[in-house]
Legacy VTK file of the C-alpha trace (Angstrom):
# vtk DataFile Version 3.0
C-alpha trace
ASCII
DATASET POLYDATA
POINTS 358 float
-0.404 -44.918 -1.055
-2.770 -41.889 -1.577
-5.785 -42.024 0.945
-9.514 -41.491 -0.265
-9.038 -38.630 2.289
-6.447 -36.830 0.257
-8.454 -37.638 -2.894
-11.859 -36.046 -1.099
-9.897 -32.968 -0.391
-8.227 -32.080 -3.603
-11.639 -32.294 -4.931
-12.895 -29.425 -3.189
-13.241 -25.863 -3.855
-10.556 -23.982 -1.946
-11.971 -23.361 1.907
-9.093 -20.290 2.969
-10.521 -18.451 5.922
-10.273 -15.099 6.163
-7.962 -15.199 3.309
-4.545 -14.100 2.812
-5.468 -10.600 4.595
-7.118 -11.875 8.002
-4.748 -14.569 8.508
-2.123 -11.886 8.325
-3.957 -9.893 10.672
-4.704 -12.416 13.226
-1.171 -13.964 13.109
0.402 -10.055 13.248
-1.858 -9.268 16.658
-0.560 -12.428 18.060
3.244 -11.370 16.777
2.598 -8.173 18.984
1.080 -10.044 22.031
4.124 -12.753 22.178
6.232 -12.604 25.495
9.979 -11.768 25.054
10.380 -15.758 26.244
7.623 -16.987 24.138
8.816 -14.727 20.791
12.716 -16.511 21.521
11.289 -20.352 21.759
9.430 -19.469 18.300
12.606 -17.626 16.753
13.933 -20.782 17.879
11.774 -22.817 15.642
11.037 -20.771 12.928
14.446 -18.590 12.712
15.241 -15.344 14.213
13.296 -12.257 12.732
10.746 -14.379 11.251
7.096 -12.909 11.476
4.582 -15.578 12.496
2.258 -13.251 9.293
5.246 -14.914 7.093
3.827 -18.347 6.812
0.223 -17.735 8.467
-1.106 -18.920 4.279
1.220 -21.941 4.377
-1.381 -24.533 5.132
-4.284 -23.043 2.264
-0.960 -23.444 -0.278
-0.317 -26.635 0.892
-3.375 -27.869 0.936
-5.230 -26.250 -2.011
-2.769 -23.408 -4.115
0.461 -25.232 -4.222
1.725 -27.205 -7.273
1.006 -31.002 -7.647
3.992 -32.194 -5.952
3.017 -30.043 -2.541
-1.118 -31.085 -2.748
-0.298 -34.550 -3.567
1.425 -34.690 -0.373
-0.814 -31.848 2.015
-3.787 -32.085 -0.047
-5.803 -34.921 2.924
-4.803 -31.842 5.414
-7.783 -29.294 3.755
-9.764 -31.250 6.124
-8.210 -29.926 9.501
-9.277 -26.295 8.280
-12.781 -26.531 8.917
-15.891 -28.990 10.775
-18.770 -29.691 9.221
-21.776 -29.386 11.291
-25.518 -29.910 12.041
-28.394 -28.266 13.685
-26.123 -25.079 14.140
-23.965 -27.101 16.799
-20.545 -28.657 16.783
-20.342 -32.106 18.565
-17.010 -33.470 18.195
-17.936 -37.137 18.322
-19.557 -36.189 15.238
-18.601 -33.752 13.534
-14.621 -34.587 13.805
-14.390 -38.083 12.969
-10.469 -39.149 13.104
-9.885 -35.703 14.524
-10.409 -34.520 10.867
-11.658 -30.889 11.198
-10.733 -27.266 12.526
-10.477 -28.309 16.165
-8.552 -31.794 15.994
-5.815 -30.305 14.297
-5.037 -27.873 16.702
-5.226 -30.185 19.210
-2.594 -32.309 17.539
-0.338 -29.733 16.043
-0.135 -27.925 19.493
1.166 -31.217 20.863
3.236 -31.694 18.019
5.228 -27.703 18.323
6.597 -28.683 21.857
7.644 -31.989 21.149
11.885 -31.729 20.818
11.812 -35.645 20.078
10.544 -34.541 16.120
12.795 -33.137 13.559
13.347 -29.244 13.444
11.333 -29.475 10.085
7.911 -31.361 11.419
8.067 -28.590 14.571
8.365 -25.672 12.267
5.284 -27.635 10.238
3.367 -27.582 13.283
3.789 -23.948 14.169
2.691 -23.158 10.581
-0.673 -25.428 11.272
-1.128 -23.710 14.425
-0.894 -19.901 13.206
-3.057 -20.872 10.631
-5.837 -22.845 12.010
-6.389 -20.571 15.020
-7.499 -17.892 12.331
-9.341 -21.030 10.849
-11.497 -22.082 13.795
-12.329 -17.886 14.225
-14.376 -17.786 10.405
-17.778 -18.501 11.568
-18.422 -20.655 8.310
-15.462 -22.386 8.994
-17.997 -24.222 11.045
-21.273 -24.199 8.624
-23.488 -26.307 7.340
-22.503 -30.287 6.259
-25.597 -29.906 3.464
-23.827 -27.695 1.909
-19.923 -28.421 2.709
-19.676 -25.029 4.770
-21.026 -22.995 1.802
-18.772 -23.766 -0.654
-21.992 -25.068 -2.458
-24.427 -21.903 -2.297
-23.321 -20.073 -4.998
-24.747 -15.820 -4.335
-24.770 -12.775 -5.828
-22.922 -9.842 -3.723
-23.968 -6.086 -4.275
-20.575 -5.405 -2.233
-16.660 -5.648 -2.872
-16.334 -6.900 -6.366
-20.397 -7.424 -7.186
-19.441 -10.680 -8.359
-21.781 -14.143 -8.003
-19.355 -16.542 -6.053
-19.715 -18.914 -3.330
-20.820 -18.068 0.269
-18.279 -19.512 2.072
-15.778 -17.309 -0.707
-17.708 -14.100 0.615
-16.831 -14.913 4.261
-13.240 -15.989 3.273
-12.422 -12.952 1.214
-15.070 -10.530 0.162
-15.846 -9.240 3.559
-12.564 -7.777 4.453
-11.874 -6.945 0.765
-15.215 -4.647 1.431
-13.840 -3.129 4.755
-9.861 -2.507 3.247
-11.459 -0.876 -0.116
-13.319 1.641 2.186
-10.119 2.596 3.672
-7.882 1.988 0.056
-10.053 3.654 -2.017
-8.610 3.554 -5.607
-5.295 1.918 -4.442
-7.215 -1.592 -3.224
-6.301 -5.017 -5.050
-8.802 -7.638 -4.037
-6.960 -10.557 -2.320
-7.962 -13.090 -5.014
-6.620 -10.888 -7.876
-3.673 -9.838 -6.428
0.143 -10.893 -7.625
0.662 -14.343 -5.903
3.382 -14.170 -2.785
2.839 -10.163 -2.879
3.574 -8.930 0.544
-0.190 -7.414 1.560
1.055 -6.186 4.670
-0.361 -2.757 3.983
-3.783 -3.650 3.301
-4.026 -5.775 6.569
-2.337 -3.200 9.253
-5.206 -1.478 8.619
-7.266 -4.377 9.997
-4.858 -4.484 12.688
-4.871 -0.807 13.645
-7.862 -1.349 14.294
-8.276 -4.202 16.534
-5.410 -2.912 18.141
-6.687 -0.106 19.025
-10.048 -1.213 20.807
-7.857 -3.875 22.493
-5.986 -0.797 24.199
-7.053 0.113 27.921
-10.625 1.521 27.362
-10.802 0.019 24.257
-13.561 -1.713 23.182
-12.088 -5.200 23.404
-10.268 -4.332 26.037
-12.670 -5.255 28.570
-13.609 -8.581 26.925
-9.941 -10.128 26.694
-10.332 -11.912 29.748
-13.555 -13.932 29.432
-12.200 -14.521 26.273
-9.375 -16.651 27.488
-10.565 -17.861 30.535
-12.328 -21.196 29.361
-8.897 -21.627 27.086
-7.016 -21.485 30.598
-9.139 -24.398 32.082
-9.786 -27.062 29.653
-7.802 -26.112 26.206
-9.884 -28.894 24.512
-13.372 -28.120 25.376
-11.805 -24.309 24.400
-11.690 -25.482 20.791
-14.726 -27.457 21.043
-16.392 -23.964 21.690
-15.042 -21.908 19.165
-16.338 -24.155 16.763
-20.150 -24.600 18.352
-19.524 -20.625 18.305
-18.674 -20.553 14.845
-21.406 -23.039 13.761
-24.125 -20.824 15.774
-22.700 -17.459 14.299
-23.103 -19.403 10.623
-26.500 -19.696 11.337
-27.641 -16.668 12.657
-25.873 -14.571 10.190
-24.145 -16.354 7.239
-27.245 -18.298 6.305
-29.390 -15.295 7.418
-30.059 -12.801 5.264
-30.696 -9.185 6.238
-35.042 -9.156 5.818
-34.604 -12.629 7.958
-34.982 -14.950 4.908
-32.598 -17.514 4.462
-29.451 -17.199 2.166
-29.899 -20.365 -0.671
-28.942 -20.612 -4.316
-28.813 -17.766 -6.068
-29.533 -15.314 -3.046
-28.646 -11.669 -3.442
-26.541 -10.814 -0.821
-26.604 -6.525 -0.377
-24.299 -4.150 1.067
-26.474 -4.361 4.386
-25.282 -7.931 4.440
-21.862 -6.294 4.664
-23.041 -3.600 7.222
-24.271 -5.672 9.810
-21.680 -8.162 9.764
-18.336 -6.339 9.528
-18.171 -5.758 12.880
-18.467 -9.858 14.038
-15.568 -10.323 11.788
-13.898 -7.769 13.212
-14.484 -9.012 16.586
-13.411 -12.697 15.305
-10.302 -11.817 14.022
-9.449 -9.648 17.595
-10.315 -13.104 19.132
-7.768 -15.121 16.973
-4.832 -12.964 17.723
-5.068 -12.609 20.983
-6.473 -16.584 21.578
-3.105 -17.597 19.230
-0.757 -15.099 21.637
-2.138 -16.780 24.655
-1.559 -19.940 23.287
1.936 -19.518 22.120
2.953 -17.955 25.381
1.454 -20.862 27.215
3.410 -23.597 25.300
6.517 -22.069 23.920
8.447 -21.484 27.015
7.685 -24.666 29.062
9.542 -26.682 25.812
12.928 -27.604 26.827
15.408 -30.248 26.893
12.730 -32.181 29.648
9.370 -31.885 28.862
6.404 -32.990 31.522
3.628 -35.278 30.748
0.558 -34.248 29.711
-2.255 -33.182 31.173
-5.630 -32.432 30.907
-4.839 -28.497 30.519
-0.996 -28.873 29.267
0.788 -29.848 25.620
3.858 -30.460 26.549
5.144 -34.136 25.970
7.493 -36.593 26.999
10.047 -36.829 23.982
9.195 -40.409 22.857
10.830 -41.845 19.161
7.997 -42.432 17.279
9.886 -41.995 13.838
9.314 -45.272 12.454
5.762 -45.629 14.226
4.777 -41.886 12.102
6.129 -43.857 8.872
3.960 -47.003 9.489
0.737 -44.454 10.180
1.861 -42.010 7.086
1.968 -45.053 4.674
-2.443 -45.201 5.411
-2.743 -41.033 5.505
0.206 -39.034 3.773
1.346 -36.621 7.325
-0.381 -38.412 9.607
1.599 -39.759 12.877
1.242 -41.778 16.074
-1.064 -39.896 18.595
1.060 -41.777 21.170
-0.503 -39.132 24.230
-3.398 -41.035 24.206
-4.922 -43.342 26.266
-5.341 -45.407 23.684
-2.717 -43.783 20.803
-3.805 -43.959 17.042
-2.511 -42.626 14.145
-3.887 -39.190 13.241
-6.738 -39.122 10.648
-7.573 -42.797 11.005
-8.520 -45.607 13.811
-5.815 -47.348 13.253
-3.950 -48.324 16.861
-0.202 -47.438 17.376
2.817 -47.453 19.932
6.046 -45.825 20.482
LINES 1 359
358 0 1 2 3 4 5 6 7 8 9 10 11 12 13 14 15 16 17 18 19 20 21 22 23 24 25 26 27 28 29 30 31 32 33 34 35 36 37 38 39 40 41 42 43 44 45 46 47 48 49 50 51 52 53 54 55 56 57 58 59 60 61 62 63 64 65 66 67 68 69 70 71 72 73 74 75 76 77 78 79 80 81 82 83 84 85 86 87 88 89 90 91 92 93 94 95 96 97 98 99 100 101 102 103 104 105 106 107 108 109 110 111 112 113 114 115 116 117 118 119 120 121 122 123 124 125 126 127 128 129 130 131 132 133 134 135 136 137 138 139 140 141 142 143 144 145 146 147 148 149 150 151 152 153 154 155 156 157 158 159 160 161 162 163 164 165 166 167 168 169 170 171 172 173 174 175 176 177 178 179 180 181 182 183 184 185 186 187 188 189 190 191 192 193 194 195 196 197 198 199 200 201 202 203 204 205 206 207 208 209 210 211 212 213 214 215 216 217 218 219 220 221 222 223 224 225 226 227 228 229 230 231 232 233 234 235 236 237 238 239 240 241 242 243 244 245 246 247 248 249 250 251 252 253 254 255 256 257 258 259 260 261 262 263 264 265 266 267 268 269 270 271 272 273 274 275 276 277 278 279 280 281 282 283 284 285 286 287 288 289 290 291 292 293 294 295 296 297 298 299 300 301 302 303 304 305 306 307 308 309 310 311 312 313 314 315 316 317 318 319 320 321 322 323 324 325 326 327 328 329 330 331 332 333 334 335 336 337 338 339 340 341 342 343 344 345 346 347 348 349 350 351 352 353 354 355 356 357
């Protein structure tokens, strides 16, 4: 049974934050952040020597680049990489009906990494979901406007990168950091979207995280912030996400949908290279979030999964290793992937209303 969900998302323009480039970046800051226990429990998982950059694309593939036989399958899951919002705010109740956006995937897929009950395949699923979308919920228009699907449909003209007329949300996904790596790969620079698919672009993006690496060092400029970054993360992990998103839908507005004389960006809008100028550096800073919000994450999680996992908790993901296999079947049959959200006071299968039990 294919789901009006899956058909809704196949339908829509490709949404891949940051692009094959930043979700390197963010995923190889987070590699370099791991503790020794937390980078064994995800060698574990994912097999030994593999770099969490590796699959950091998987989901965008799934979801939008893969052949038929993958989107017909992953293509309802393009909604977990984004929220569509109003009034420059993210309200969950809202804005993430069914826990269908940026912030109630990770939510689920961080429950779904530690729990040993699932097959090996599902956890290494949910590892790839939670690389990706915690470079996801960092792309400011990742949380943009519902009028106009996140900018997908404000089409603009760029005087920057390529000079091309493409979509605003495109120009946040790709043309930003294409800008920032052809300043540094002058001459030698092949724009993400033209590139050789599966070409290893590892080159282009260790710039980006030379970077952010560097002003994450002691006196760095980052270095400082790191803290207050994580903090509300370390208290309430939920309300953490709920924030990144409000963030994201309040950085949309002031500067996505902003252009640089004040005027808003709408149809046809010619975006220049000041656009780029003053807001390189909040990517920057967005991506330096990711990494380092994705290390803490992993570090968290990843070594409390063992054999006997705790109930959850308001702050904690770990789960007690119910069988839900024929339960996930029964939801999966309504919403290709989904499964029984059996944590819950009140468990339902993910994506829909509809009640379940383990």
């Amino acid at each position: 049974m294919v789901s009006s969900i899956a058909i809704l998302a196949s339908a829509l323009p490709l949404a891949a934050a940051w692009g094959l480039d930043g979700h390197g970046a963010v995923a190889t800051i987070a590699g370099f952040r791991l503790t020794p226990e937390a980078r064994k429990a995800h060698d574990a998982i994912m097999g030994e020597g593999v770099r969490l950059a590796d699959y950091a694309s998987w989901p965008d593939y799934a979801a939008f680049e893969g052949p038929e036989d993958v989107t017909s399958v992953w293509g309802w899951s393009g909604a977990l990489h984004h929220a569509d919002t109003q009034d420059c705010h993210f309200v969950y109740s809202r804005d993430c009906k069914d826990d269908l956006c940026v912030a109630g995937g990770l939510k689920n897929y961080t429950q779904r990494v530690v729990d040993e009950s699932l097959p090996l395949s599902e956890r290494q699923t949910a590892m790839k979901f939670v690389v990706h979308l915690m470079a996801d919920i960092h792309q400011p228009l990742h949380g943009g406007n519902l009028s106009d699907s996140t900018g997908i449909y404000t089409n603009v003209k760029i005087e920057f990168a390529n000079f091309v007329t493409t979509n605003l949300h495109f120009v946040w996904d790709f043309s930003l950091l294409d800008q920032w790596e052809m300043d540094r790969y002058a001459g030698d620079y092949i724009m993400q979207r033209e590139d050789v698919p599966q070409r290893d672009r590892t080159r282009f993006w260790s710039s980006i995280v030379e970077s952010i690496g560097k002003k994450l060092q002691k006196g760095g400029e980052y270095a400082v912030q790191v803290e207050s970054w994580l903090s509300d993360c370390e208290h309430d992990f939920d309300q953490c996400l709920n924030d990144m998103v409000d963030l994201d839908a309040q950085l949309s507005c002031t500067l996505a949908y902003t252009n640089v004389d004040g005027t808003p960006v709408v149809e046809g809008s010619v975006l220049p290279r000041e656009y780029y100028d003053t807001r390189i550096a909040t990517v920057e800073e967005q991506i330096a979030k990711g990494g380092v919000r994705l290390a803490w994450l992993l570090n968290t999680i990843l070594p409390s999964s063992s054999s006997t996992t705790a109930a959850p908790t308001t702050a904690t993901t770990t789960l007690l290793p119910f069988d839900c296999t024929e339960t996930d079947k029964a939801c999966a049959m309504e919403v290709p992937g989904s499964y029984c959200k059996y944590w819950l006071d009140e468990p339902t299968c993910f994506g829909t209303s509809t009640p379940c039990s383990c």
